[in-house]
C-alpha positions as CSV (number, residue, x, y, z in Angstrom):
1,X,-65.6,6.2,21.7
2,X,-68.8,8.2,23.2
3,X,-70.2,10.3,20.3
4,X,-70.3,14.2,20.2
5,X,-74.2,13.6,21.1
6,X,-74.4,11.5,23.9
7,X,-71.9,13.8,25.6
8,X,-74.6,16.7,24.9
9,X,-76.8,14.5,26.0
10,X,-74.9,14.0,29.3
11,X,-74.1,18.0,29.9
12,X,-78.1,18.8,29.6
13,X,-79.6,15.4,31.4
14,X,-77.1,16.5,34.5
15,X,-74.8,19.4,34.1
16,X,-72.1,16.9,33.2
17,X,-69.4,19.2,33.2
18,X,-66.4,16.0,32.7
19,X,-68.3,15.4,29.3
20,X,-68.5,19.2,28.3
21,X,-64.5,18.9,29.0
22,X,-64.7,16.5,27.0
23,X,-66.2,18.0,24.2
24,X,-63.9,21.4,24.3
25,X,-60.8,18.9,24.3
26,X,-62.6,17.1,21.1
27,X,-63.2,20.6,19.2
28,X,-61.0,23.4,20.6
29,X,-57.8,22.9,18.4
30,X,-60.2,23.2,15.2
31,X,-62.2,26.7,16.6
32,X,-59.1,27.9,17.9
33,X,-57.0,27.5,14.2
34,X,-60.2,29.0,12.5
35,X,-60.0,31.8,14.7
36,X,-56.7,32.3,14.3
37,X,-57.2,32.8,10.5
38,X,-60.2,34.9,10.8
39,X,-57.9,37.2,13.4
40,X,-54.9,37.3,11.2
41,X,-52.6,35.3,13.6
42,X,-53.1,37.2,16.3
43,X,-53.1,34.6,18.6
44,X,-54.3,36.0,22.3
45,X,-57.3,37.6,20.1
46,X,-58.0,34.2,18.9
47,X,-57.9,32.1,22.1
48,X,-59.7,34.9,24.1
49,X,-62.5,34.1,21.0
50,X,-62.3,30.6,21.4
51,X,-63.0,30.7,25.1
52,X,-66.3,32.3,24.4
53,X,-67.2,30.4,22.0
54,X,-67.2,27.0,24.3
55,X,-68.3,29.5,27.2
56,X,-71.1,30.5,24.8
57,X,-71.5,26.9,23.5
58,X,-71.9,26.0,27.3
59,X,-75.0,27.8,27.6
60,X,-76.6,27.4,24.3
61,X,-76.0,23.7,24.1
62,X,-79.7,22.6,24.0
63,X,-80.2,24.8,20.8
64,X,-77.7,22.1,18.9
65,X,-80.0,19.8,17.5
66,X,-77.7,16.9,16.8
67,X,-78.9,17.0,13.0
68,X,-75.1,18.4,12.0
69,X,-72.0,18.5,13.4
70,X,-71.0,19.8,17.0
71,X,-67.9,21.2,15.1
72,X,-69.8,23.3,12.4
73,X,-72.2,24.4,15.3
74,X,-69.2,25.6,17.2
75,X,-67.4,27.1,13.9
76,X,-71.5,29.1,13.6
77,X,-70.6,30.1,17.0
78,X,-66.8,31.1,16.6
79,X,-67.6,33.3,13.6
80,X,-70.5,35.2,14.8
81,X,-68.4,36.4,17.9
82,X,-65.5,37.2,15.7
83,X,-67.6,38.9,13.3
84,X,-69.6,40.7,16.4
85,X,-66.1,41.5,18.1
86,X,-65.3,43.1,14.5
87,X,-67.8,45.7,14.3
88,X,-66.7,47.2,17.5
89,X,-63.0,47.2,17.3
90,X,-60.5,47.9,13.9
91,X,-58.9,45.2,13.0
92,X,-55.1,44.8,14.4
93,X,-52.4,45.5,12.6
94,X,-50.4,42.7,10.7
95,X,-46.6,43.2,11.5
96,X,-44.7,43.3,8.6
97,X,-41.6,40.8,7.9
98,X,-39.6,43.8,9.2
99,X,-40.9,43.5,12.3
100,X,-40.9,39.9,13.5
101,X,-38.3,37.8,13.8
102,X,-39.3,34.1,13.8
103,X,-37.4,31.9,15.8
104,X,-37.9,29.3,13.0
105,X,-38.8,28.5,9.8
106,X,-42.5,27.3,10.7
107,X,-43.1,30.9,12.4
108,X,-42.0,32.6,10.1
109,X,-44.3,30.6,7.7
110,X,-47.1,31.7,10.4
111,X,-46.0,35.2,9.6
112,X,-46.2,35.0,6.3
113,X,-49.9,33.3,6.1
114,X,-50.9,36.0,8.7
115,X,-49.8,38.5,6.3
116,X,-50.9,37.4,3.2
117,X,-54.5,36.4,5.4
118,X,-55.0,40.0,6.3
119,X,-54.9,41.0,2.1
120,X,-58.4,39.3,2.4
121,X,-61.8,40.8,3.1
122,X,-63.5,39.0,5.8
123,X,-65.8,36.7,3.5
124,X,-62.9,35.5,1.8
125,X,-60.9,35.1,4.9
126,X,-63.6,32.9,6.8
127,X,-64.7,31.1,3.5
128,X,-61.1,29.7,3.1
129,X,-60.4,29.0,6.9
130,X,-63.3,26.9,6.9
131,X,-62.9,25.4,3.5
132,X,-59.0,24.5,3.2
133,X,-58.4,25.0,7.3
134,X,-60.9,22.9,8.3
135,X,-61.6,21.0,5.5
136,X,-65.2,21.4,5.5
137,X,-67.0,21.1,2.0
138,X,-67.9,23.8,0.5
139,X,-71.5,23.0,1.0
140,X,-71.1,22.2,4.7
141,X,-69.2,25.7,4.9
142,X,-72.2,27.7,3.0
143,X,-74.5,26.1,5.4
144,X,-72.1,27.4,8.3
145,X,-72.4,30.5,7.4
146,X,-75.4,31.3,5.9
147,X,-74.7,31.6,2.6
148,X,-75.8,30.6,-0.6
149,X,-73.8,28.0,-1.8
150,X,-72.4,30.2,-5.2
151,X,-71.6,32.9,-2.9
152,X,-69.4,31.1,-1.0
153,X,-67.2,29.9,-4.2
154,X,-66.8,32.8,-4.9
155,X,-65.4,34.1,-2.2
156,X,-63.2,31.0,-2.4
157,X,-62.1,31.7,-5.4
158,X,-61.4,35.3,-5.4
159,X,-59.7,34.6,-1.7
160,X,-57.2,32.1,-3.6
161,X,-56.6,34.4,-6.5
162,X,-55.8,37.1,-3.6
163,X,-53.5,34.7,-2.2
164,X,-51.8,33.6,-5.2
165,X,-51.1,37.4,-6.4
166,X,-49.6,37.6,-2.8
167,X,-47.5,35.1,-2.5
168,X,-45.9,35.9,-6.3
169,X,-45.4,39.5,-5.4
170,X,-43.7,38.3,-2.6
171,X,-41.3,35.8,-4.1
172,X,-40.7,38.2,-6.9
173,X,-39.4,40.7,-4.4
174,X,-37.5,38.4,-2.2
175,X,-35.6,36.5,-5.6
């Protein structure tokens, strides 16, 4: 299998757009479930991220070095756009279980995490998407985002203890 750097290699050496394809097939199920988290499951604000992200990634591509991962460099990507598109609109509404009617158990589980996601401030949301979503290390996901590698425990942790109050208030009130 061609590696995530010769397919670079191929877009900038001649425009190669069958291996930048290529690459957005490789990554775009992992930046599009990390933006999913970060956007509280809303879905169409998610993908429309995603698509800007590889449309951004497109353009940028000679600035990725090789030295990491393409996907962390796309998740760097994916989470300054969210975090750009955040400052200039509110964050959307999280329907309540009221309000949605899952066709299934696994949406309604998707309703659920969306729910208990949005209880989160944004450092803890991104800081679990990328450390349990994506199953980056906690020192690959510091280095994503710029952080000091305490400071992004401790969002961890205090996201988890958010989402563990959460989910026992919420058994609690549905036992």
């Amino acid at each position: 299998m061609i590696s995530d750097a010769e397919l670079a290699a191929r877009v900038l050496a001649d425009d190669d757009r069958r291996a930048f394809a290529e690459l957005v097939r490789r990554h775009q199920s992992a930046v599009r479930t990390v933006l999913r988290r970060l956007c509280t499951g809303d879905a169409a604000r998610a993908d429309d991220l995603a698509q800007e992200t590889f449309l951004l990634a497109y353009r940028k591509l000679a600035s990725w070095r090789g030295e990491g991962k393409l996907s962390t460099w796309l998740y760097r990507i994916a989470y300054h756009l969210w975090v750009s598109q955040a400052r200039r609109a509110p964050e959307p509404r999280v329907p309540s279980p009221d309000e949605v009617a899952p066709p299934a158990e696994a949406a309604h589980a998707r309703v659920d995490l969306a729910r208990a996601f949005a209880v989160l401030r944004e450092e803890e949301r991104i800081a679990l998407a990328l450390a349990y979503g994506e199953e980056a290390s906690h020192e690959e996901a510091a280095r994503l985002l710029e952080w000091p590698l305490g400071t992004l425990k401790t969002h961890v942790a205090r996201g988890k203890e958010k989402l563990r109050r959460f989910f026992a208030a919420d058994l609690e009130v549905t036992s």
